[in-house]
Structure formats: structure tokens, C-alpha cells
C-alpha positions, -999 to +999 in steps of 0.1 A: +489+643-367+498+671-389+510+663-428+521+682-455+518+665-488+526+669-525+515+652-554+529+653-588+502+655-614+508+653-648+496+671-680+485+662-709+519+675-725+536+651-704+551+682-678+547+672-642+529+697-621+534+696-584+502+700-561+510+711-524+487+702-494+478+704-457+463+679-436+455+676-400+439+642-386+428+640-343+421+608-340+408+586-310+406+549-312+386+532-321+359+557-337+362+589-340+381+613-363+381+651-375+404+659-404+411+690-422+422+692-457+430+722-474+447+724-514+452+754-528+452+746-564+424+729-562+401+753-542+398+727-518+393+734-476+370+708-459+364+696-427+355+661-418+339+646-384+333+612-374+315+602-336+314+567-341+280+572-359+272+599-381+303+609-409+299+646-420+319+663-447+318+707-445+329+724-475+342+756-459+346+772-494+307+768-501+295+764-468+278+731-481+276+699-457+267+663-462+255+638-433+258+599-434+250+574-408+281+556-405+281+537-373+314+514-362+354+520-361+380+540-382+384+505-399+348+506-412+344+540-417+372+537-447+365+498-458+323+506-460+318+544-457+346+561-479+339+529-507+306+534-511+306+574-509+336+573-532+358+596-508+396+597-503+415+618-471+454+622-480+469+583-461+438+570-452+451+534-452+471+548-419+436+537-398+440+497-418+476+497-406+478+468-377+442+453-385+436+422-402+419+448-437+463+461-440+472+455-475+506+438-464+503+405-483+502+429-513+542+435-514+560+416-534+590+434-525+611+451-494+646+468-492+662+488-461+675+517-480+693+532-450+695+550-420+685+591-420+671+617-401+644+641-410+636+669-383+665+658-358+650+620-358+670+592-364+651+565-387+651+544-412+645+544-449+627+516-466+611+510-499+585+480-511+569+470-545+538+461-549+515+456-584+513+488-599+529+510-572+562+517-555+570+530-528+588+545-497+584+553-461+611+564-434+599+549-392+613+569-365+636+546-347+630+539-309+600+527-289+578+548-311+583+539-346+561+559-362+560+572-403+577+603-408+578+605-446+560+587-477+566+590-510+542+567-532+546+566-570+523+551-597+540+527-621+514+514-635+511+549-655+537+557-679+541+592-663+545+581-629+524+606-608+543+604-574+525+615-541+545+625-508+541+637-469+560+647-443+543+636-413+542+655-376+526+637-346+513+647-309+507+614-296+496+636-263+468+657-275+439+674-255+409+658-271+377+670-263+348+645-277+330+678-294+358+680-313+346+649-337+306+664-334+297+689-370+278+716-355+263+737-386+268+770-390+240+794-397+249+801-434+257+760-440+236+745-463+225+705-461+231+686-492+229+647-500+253+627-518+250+626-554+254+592-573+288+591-593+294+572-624+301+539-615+273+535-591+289+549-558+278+583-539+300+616-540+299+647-521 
């Protein structure tokens, strides 16, 4: 799955500043993961690998890695892991989606906007409430409906920062399992996770 996202960040003269992304998640249920995230106004371009095991983050900017021993499924890895270590990939509440951790007793609201098509797909446009955030997502129609586009906005924030992705799927890829094994390079550095304010680890 390939997504290209945007997030509207605001300053602290009240302009809204939009912040353009790349991600790219192979994924292969139930454990294992590699995603790549690259912003280019934030200097960021990462790699992330999960076995079922062992999480590992790459910096490829500073050629600086960190290793944690994450054992059990997608559904862990961002419920125990990503909490604890403080981390957030671009829709990572895609992987609670159909599990008994989704979020959907949460809405308090849901409204078929109506029918589109984005890239020459026919599907349809819906938007939910839910404390402190709104917002929108458009299913492919068929025997496949998977999310094509979010947009998610903050209203519990007087500016409203808005994030949104255009998502591309191969639901046939050719997965190797040494695609979701970090392999250091010989000028990457080991680093631990480093304690963050409020208790939790950060890379």
C-alpha cells in the first residue's frame, strides 16, 4: 500500500502550512510489516521493519537505528509497542481496523455524503464525528472495499489542522519474508530509545 499524505499545520500567526508526504506499508498478516516514510519538510526518511519479534526503526538521513523486542501481531505492535515507544506511522489505526482494539464505538456520528470516483474507481464518500475529530473516508465499491482517501481534521483545536491521504493498494504483492528483517549497514549506528517527557521511550 502506497499513500500520499498531507497535513495542514498551523503557525503561530494562525496561517495554515501544508506538509506533503510519502508512505509505503508491505504488510503480511498477522506480524510482519516494513514501512517507509519520507517528509521533506521535516528532514524525515525512515525505514521501519517488523518479523513478528524484533521492531527496528533506520533513520536513513543519520544512518542511526534502534532495536526493540516486540514479539506478537500488527495489533500489538501498535496497542503496546508504538504506546510505550511513543511512535506514530501515517494511518496506523488501519492494522486495528476489523479487531476487537477498532475505535468504532467512538462515532457518535455517520453520513453517506455520496457517490465519486477517484483514479477511475467508483466509491463512496462518507463522513463520521467523533469527540474532538471529524472526519472523512471514500471505500472502493465492489467485492473489495477498500479506503481510497482520508481526510481527518482536528476540532478540538480552534485552527483545525486537517490531515489527508490518497491511498494505492497491490493486494498481489511479491513478499519475500527478508523484506520485514533490518540488516545494518556498515556505516549505521545502534542507538537506544531515549525516555520522552511523559514517561514513554522515543527514537
Amino acid at each position: 500500500m502506497a499513500i500520499k499524505n498531507g497535513k495542514l499545520q498551523v503557525l503561530y500567526s494562525g496561517q495554515k502550512i501544508l506538509v506533503s508526504g510519502t508512505s509505503s506499508f508491505i504488510a503480511k498478516l498477522p506480524n510482519k510489516l516494513f514501512t517507509q516514510v519520507k517528509v521533506d519538510e521535516k528532514q524525515m526518511d525512515f525505514n521501519m521493519y517488523f518479523d513478528g519479534q524484533k521492531l527496528t526503526l533506520y533513520s536513513k538521513n543519520n544512518k542511526f537505528y534502534v532495536s526493540v523486542s516486540a514479539p506478537g501481531t500488527l495489533k500489538d505492535l501498535v496497542l503496546n509497542t508504538f504506546a510505550e515507544k511513543g511512535i506514530q506511522l501515517p494511518l496506523q489505526d488501519l492494522f486495528l481496523w476489523g479487531t476487537d482494539a477498532s475505535s468504532k464505538d467512538a462515532i457518535t456520528s455517520a453520513v453517506t455524503i455520496a457517490e465519486a470516483t477517484l483514479d477511475g474507481k467508483p466509491c463512496t464518500h462518507y463522513a463520521y464525528r467523533q469527540e474532538d475529530v471529524d472526519w472523512q473516508i471514500w471505500v472502493q465499491e465492489g467485492d473489495k472495499p477498500l479506503p481510497l482517501q482520508l481526510v481527518i481534521t482536528t476540532t478540538s483545536e480552534t485552527s483545525q489542522p486537517q490531515y489527508s491521504a490518497r491511498l494505492d493498494w497491490d493486494l498481489n504483492p511479491d513478499i519475500l519474508d527478508a523484506t520485514f528483517m533490518f540488516v545494518p549497514p556498515e556505516d549505521a549506528h545502534a542507538i537506544d530509545f531515549m525516555p520522552s517527557s511523559d514517561g514513554n521511550e522515543k527514537n
